[in-house]
C-alpha positions in Angstrom: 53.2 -64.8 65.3 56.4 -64.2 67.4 59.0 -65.8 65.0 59.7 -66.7 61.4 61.0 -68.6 59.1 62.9 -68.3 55.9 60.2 -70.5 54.4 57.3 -68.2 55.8 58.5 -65.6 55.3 59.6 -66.1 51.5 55.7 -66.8 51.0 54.8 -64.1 52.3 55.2 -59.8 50.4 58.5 -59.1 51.9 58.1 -55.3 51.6 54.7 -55.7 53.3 56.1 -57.6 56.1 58.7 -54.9 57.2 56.8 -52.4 56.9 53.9 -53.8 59.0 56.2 -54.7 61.6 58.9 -52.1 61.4 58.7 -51.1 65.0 58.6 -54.9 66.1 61.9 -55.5 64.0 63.8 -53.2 65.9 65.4 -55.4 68.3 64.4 -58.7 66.5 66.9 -61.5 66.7 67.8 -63.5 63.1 69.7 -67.1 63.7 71.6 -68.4 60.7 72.4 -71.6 59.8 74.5 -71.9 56.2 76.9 -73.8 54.5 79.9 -72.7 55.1 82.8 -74.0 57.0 82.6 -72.1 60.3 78.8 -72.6 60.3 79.3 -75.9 60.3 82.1 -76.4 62.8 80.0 -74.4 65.0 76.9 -76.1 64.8 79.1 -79.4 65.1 79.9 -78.3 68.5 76.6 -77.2 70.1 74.0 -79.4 67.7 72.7 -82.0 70.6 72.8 -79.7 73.5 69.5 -79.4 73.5 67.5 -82.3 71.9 66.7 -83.8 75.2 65.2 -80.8 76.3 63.9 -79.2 73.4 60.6 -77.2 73.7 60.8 -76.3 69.5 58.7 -77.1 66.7 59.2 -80.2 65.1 60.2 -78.2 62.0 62.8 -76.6 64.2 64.6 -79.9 65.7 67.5 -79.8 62.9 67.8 -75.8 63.0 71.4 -75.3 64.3 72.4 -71.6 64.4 75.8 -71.0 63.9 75.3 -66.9 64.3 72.6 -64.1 65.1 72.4 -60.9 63.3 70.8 -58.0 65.5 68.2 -56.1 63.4 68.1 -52.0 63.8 66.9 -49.0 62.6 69.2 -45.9 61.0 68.3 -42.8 59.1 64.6 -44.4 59.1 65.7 -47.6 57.2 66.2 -51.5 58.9 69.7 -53.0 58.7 70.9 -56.0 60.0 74.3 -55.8 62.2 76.8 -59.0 61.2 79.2 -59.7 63.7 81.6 -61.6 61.9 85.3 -61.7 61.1 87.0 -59.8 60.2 85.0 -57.2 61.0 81.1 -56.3 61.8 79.2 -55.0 59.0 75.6 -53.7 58.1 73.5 -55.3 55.2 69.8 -54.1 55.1 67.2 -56.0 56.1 65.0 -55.9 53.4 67.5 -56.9 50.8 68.4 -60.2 53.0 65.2 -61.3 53.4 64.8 -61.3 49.5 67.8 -62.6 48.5 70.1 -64.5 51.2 70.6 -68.6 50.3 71.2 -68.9 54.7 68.7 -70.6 56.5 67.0 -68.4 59.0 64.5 -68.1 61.8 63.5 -64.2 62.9 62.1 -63.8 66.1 60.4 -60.2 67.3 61.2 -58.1 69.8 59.1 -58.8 72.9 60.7 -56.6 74.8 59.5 -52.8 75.8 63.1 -51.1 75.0 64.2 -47.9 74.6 64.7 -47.9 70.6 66.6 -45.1 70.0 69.1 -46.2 72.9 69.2 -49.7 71.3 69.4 -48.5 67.6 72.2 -46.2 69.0 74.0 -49.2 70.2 74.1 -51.3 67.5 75.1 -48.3 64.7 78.4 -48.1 66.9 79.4 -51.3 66.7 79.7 -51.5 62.7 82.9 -51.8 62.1 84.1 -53.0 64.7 87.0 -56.2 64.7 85.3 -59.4 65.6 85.8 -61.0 68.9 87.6 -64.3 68.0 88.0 -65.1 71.1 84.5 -64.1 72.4 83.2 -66.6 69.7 85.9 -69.5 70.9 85.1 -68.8 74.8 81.2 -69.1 74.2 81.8 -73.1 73.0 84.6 -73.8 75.2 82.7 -73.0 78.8 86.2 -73.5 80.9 88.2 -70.8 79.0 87.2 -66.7 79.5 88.7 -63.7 77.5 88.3 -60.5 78.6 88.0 -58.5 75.4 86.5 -59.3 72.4 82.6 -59.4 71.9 80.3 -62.3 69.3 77.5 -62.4 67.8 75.0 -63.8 70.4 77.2 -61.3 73.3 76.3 -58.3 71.5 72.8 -59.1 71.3 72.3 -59.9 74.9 74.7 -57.0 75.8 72.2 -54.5 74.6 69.0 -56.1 76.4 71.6 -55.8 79.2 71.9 -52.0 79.2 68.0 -52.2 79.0 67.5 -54.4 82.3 66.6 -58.1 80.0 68.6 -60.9 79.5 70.7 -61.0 82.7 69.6 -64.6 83.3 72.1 -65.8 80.2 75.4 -65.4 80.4 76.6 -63.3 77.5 80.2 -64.2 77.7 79.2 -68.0 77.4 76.2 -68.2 75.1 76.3 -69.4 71.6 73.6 -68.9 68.9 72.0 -71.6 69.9 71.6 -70.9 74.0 70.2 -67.4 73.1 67.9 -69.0 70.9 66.8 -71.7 72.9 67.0 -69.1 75.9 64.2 -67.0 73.7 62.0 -70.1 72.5 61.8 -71.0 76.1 61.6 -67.6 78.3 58.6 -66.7 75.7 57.3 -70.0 75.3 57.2 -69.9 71.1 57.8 -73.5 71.0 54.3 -74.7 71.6 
């Protein structure tokens, strides 16, 4: 299987899982969907993009991402790089997958990266101030910031450096275009 949900995965031995596919989660993608305000004023403004289009699982209709968490590996241990105000942070993996209350669907890397170069990426950007803008220019398509990076920007940034991705416009594309742009370039939507 190429991607995951919360509701597999919470059947399934969470310590078994990452350690099975340790390598594979380097580079893996997890969309959120929760509760809270921003969440949902996000996923107010991109939930019917795609409906007409959609490719996804029935189950996967509703799933609205409001933000994608880049999952790496540091001192031989899997964390999961947040790029949210006020400022990116690192959580690890292991511990979310137990015990967050978001919604969630993981998808595994596909790509043939370098690791180290990837994993070296995202370990600089903890800590870093969130791109406000960046977030507000990826729903509004007519308005462009220079500075500033979001969640789904980071993510594609790094595939950039690798030679992926550059059919997606990083600047532009919300959790829910890199998703769909995933589901649809690997065909996991059945």
């Amino acid at each position: 299987m190429l991607y995951y949900t919360k509701k597999i995965i919470k059947g399934l031995n969470i310590d078994l899982f990452v350690s099975c596919y340790f390598n594979s989660l380097q580079g893996a993608a997890i969309f959120v969907k929760n509760k809270s305000l921003v969440s949902k004023l996000v996923s107010s403004f991109c939930k019917n993009k795609y409906l007409k289009y959609s490719k996804l699982c029935e189950d996967l209709i509703d799933f609205t991402p409001s933000h994608i968490a880049s999952v790496y590996k540091e001192d031989d241990t899997l964390y999961l790089l947040d790029i949210k105000p006020p400022k990116s942070s690192k959580q690890l993996l292991i511990e979310y997958l137990k015990n967050t209350t978001d919604d969630y669907i993981l998808i595994l890397r596909r790509e043939n990266i370098d690791l180290d170069k990837y994993n070296k990426y995202m370990q600089e950007r903890v800590g870093l101030w969130y791109g406000l803008c960046s977030a507000i220019q990826s729903i509004f398509k007519y308005i462009t910031f220079v500075h500033g990076m979001h969640c789904s920007e980071n993510y594609i940034y790094a595939y950039n450096q690798q030679g992926y991705y550059y059919d997606i416009n990083a600047n532009k594309a919300t959790p829910l275009d890199l998703m769909y742009y995933l589901f649809n370039k690997y065909n996991l939507g059945g």
